[in-house]
N, C-alpha and C positions, 0 to 999 in steps of 0.2 A: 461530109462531116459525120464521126463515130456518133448515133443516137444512146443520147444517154440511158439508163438502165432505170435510175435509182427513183423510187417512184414517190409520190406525195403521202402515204405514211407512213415508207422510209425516210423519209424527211421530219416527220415528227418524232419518230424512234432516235434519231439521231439527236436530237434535242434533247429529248428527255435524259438520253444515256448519259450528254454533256452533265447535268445538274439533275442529285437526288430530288427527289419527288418529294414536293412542300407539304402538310398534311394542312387538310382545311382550316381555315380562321376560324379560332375561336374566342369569343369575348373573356380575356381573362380576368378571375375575381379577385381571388389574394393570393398571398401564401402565409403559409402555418406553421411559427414558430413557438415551439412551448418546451414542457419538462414533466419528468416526472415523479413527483412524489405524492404523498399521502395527501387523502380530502378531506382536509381538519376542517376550513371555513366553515361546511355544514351542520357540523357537530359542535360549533361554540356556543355555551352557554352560559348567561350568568345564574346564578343562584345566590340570593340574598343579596342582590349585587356585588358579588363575588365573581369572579372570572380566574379560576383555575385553568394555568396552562404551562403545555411543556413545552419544551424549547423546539421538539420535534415542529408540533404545530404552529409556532412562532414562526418556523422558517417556511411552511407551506403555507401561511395566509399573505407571507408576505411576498413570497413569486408569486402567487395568485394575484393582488393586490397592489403591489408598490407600484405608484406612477412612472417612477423612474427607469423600471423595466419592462413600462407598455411603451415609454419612449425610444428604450433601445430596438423592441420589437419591428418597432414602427421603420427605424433605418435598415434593421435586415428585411423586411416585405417592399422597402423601393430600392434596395442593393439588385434584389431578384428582379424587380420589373424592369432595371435596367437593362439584365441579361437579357431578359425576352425583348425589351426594345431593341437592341444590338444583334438578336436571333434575325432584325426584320430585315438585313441586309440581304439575306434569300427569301425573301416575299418573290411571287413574281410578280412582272409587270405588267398590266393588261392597259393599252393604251386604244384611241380609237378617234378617228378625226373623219366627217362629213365638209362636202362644202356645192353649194348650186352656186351657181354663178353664169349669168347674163349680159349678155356685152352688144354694143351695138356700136360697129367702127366704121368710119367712112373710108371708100378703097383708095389704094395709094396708085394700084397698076391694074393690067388688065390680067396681072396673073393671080391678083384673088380671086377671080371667079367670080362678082359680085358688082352691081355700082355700088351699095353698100351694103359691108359684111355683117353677115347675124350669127352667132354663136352662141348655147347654150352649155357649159359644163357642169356636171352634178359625179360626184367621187363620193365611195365610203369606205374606208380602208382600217384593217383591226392589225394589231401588232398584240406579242406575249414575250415578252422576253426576264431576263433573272441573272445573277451574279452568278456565279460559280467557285467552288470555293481557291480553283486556281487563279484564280483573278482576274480572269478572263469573265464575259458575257455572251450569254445564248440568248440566240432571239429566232423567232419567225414571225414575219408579215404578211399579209393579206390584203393584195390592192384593188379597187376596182372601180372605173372610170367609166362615164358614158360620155361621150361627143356631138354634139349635132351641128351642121352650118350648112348655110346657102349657098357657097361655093360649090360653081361648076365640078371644080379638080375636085371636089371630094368624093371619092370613088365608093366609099365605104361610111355611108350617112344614116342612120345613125352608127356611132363606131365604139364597141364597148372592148376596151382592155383590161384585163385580168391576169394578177401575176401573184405567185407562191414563191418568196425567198427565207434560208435558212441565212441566218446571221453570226458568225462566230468572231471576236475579237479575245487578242489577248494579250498581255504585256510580257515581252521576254527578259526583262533584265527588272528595271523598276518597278514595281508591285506585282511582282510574277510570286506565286505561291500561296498556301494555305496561310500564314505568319501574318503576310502583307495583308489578306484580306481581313482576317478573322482578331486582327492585333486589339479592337475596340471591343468586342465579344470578348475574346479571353479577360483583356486586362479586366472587363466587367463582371467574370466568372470571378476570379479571384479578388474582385471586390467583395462580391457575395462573401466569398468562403472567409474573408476579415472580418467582414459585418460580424458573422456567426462567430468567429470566436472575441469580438469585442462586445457581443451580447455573452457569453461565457462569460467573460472578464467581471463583466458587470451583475449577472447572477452571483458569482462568487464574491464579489464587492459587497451586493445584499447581506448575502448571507451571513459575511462577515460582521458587517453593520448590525442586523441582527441577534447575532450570539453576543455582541461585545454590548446592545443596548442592555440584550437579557441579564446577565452577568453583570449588570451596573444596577440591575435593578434588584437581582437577589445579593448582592456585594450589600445595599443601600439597605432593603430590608435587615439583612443579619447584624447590621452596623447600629442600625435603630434599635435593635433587641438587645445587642451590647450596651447600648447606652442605657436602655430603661433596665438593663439589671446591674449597672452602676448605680442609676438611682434610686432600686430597692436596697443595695448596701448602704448605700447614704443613709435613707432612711430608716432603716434597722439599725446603724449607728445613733443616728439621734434619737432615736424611743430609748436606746442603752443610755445617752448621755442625759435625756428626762427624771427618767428614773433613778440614776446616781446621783444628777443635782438634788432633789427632794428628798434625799437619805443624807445628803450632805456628804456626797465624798466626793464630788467632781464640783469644781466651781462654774461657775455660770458659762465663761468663757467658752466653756465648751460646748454648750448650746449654740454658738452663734459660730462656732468654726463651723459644727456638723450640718447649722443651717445656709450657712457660705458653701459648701462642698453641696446641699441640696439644689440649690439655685444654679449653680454653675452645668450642673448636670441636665440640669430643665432646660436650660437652654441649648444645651446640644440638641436634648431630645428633638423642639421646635426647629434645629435647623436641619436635623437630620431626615425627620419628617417631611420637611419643603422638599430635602434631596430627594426621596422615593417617590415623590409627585411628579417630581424633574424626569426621573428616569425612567418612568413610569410612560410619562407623554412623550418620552423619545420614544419608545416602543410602540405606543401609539400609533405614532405618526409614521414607523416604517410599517407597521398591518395595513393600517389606511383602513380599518374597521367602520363600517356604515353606521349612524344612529348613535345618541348619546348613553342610550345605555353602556356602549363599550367605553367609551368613554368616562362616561362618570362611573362606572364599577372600575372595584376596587381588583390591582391583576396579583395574583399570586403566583408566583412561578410552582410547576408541580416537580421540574428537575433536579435530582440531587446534583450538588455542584464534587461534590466528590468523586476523582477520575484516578482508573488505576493507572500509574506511570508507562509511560513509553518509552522504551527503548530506540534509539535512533541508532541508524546506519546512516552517517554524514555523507558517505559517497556513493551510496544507492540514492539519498537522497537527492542528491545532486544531480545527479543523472536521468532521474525521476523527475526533476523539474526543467531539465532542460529539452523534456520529451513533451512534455504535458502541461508546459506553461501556456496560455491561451496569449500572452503577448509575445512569447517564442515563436510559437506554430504562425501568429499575424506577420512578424516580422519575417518572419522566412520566406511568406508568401507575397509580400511586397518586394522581395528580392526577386523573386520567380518575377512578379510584373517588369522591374528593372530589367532584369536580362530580353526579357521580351523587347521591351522599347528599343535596348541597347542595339538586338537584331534586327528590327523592324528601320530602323535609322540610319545602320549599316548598308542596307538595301536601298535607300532612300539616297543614294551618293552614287549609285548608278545612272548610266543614260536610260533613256525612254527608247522602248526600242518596241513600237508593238505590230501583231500580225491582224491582220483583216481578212475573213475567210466568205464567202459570199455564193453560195449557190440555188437558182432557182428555174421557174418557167414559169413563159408567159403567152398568154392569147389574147385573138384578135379576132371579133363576130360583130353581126351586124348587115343592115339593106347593102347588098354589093349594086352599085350601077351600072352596067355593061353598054357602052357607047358603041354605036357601029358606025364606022367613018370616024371624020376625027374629030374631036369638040369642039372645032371650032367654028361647024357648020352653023349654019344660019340655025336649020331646025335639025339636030342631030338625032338618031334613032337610039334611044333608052332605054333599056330592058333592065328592071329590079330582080336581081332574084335575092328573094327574101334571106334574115339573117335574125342573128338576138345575141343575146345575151347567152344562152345554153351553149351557143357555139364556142365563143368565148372559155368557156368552162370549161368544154370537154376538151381542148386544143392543150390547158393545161392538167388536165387528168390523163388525158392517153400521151403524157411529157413529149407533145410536136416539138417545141422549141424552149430550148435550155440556155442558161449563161452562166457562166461562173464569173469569180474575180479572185485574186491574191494581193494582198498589199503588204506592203513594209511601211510605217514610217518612225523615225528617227530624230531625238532633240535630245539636245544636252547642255547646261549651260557651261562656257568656256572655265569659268575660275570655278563655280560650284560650290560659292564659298557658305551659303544659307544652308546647303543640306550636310557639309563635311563640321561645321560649326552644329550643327545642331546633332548629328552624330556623335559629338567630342561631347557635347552636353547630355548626352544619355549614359556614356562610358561614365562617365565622373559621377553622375546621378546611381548608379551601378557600386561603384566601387566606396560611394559615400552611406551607400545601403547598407552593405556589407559591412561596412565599420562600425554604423548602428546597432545590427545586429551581434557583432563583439561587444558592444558596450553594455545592449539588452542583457548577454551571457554573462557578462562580469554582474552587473547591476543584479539578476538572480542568482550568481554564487554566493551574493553579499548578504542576499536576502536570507537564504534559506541558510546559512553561516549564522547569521543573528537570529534567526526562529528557532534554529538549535539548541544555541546557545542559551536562548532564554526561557525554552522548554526548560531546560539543564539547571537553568537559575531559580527558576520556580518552581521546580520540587525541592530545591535545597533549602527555599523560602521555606516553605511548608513546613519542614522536619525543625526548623530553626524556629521557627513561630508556635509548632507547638510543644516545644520545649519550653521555651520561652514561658507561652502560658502555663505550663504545667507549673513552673519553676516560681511562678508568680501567686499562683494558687495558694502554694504550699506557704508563701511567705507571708499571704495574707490570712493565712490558717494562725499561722502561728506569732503575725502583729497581734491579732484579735483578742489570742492570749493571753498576749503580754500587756493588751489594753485592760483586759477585766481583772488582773493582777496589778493593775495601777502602775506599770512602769513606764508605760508609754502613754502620749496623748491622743486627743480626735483629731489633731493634722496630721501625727505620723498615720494616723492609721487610714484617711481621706488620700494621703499621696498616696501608700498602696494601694488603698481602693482602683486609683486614678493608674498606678502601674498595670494593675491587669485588666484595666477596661483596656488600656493600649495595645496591651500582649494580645488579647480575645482582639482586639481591633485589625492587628497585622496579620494573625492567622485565618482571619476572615479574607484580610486582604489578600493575603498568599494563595487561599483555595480557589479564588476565582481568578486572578492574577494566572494562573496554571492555568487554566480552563480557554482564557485571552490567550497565553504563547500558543498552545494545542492547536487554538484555530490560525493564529497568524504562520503557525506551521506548515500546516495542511494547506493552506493560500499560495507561501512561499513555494510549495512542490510541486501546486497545481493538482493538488486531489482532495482538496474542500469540497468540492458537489459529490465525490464517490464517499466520504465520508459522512455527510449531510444525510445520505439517501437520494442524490439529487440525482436525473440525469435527464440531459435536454437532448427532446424529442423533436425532428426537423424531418416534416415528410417532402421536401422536395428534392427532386434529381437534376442535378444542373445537365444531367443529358437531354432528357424530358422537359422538363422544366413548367410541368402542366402543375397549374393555379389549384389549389382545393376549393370547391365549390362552397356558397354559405357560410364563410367565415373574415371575420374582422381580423384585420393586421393588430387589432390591438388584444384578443382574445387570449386566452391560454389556450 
């Protein structure tokens, strides 16, 4: 027989070469999702408990701060730990089994060597083996056994065996390839990478939340200052209609109109008031501001709500948002998983067809007994020459004696109806994705169609409103007139009043109305956080995928 060549650290090169080299375990900590903008939290302050702020810093205390997107955080840092749970399919495996064992058997013949048999066995045997990512498994064993017994025949008492085999298995049809093995890993990579843009989603949800509390709260403010200079017209009205009653050229009547038009306006003011509380503590409550001082100070916004107009290109827009939507880019990437499964299922409708590869050496040392004559003698002549364990050892280091093996085996089931059914169910799953994702594109043309459009609305507001107001102005310039010449009364001139608190009311409304499409804009194209100033910072590598040391999933 050819003596084999290939020697026992050839045997471990050969292993190694099957499967990249695992880097040591390490305990992992988190990972570290956040963003970047400006660090307003530190520099808030109240004065006189006053709290002046701009909308800038409105939006950084609120990624900083809002509960909402320490919960989103939280699903993208266990999206990641799944990947690294699914990395551990190439862990290697270090396995290792001991066993003594003591027996004491009564003889059956005279060919045990014994009238009753004694035996001792004591084995400790270590194994390393690991996936690979062809779907195959690499292994190498490490066996070794000692013997003893009372039998005559045993020639070789005590008798230690020692054997080194390399292990190779692999599947050639059904789970043969990187797809088959790694399908629970990837599909969990491109979990990750949804997480992250359904955390995107939901910063720019903030954000939006946000600007639209802000703008309800300087809407609510300007709305209140219209009303209380309603009620200085009123009131300037009725000091005129005082003093004309008491000269006797206005009848009383007109005291009590100008004081009905007073009243009426007071209680706007009282409810308009409660609104800026309202919208005040919606803001609030998306800062998430620590201690009652922020809270019981009073917030003044320091933003002008006056925005020069945009210009829209509807099909750059469009285009722009079908690039940069964070629910585009997730849906596309739930299709990528689809196609996965679809492949992985299609495989999965194959026979089992796998190979087993097997080669090693083994020794045999220990007390040899040398019998002269034959054993059967009464008193036979016994000569030990000594033996151990080392013998053993070196019989498989200097490779005496080798074995291989090749196997095949083969299963399939006849109809195969559970894996072609559940293939048919991943195509349809696939192709129901896809349809989704049309629906998602339609559902964003519709969107940014209507953001457009009401960008487009609310400047035309604007010029319409203040027209409007101007046009109001002018008439109440010139009721006034016509009241201090006695032609008119204190109700025509209380309904104008009451026209252009309306007029000042809608142009209030219109300027912030613009400022709300602006951002439902920017949302719809998917470039609210590049407008923001925003941009979210993600230091890990789904290659790597190493944890940053010292930090909370819930942190910025």
């Amino acid at each position: 027989m050819r003596k084999a060549t290939l020697s026992i650290p050839g045997l471990a090169l050969v292993l190694l070469a099957l499967a990249p080299v695992a880097s040591l375990a390490q305990e992992p900590k988190t990972f570290r999702t956040s963003w970047k903008t400006i660090d307003a939290e530190s520099s808030l302050a109240t004065n006189d408990n006053v709290l002046e702020l701009r909308l800038d810093e409105a939006i950084a205390v609120a990624l900083q701060r809002n509960l909402g997107l320490r919960i989103q955080r939280f699903q993208r840092s266990r999206a990641l730990f799944t990947v690294l749970q699914n990395r551990g399919i190439y862990d290697y495996n270090l396995t290792g089994d001991g066993l003594i064992r003591d027996s004491t058997t009564p003889a059956a013949s005279q060919l045990d060597g014994a009238d009753v048999r004694l035996s001792e066995t004591q084995s400790l045997n270590l194994g390393l083996d690991r996936l690979i990512p062809t779907g195959g498994v690499a292994g190498l064993s490490f066996t070794n056994q000692r013997f003893e017994s009372n039998s005559v025949f045993a020639q070789i008492n005590p008798s230690f065996d020692v054997g080194i085999e390399a292990v190779f298995s692999q599947p050639l049809l059904r789970g043969r390839g990187r797809l088959a093995t790694e399908r629970n890993l990837r599909i969990a990579g491109l979990d990750a990478e949804i997480a992250l843009e359904d955390l995107e989603r939901a910063v720019s949800d903030t954000i939006e939340l946000v600007e639209s509390a802000y703008w309800s709260l300087v809407e609510s403010r300007a709305q209140l200052e219209v009303a209380r200079e309603s009620l200085g017209l009123a009131e300037e009205l009725h000091e005129m209609n005082k003093v004309q009653v008491d000269v006797g050229t206005k009848a009383p009547l007109e005291l009590i109109q100008s004081e009905v038009g007073i009243a009426t306006r007071q209680e706007d003011i009282i409810r308009l008031e409660a609104d800026v509380e309202d919208a005040a503590d919606s803001l609030r409550e998306l800062l998430n501001l620590d201690g009652p001082r922020f809270w019981d100070a009073q917030i003044v916004p320091a933003t002008d709500p006056e925005q020069a107009r945009l210009e829209i290109d509807l099909d750059r827009a469009l285009a722009t948002a079908n690039q940069e939507r964070p629910e585009v880019r997730a849906a596309r990437k739930r299709i990528e998983q689809l196609a996965l499964d679809s492949r992985f299922f299609r495989n999965q409708r194959l026979p089992r067809l796998g190979l087993e590869v097997r080669y090693g050496y083994s020794g045999l040392g220990g007390d040899v007994a040398v019998t002269e004559g034959s054993i059967f003698d009464p008193d036979p002549v016994v000569t030990i020459v000594p033996g151990g364990y080392d013998d053993a050892l070196d019989q498989v280091i200097d490779r005496d004696f080798d074995a291989w093996q090749v196997a095949l085996n083969f299963a399939m089931p006849l109809q195969n109806r559970a894996a072609r059914a559940q293939s048919t169910i991943a195509d349809l799953a696939l192709e129901q994705g896809e349809t989704q994702l049309e629906q998602t594109l339609l559902q964003v043309q519709t969107d940014v169609r209507r953001a457009a459009r009401g960008v487009r609305t609310a400047a035309q507001q604007i010029d319409s409103a203040r027209i409007s107001r101007e046009l109001a102005e002018r008439n109440l310039d010139a009721e006034e007139k016509r009241y201090e010449n006695g032609i008119t009364t204190s109700f025509q001139v209380l309904e104008i009043q009451e026209d252009l608190s309306q007029a000042r009311s809608r142009e209030v409304n219109a300027i912030t109305a613009y400022r709300r499409a602006l951002t439902a804009f920017y949302k719809a194209t998917g470039q609210l956080l590049e407008e923001a100033g925003v941009e979210i910072e993600d230091d890990t590598d789904l290659e790597t995928l190493e944890p940053t040391e010292q930090q909370s999933a819930s942190q910025p």
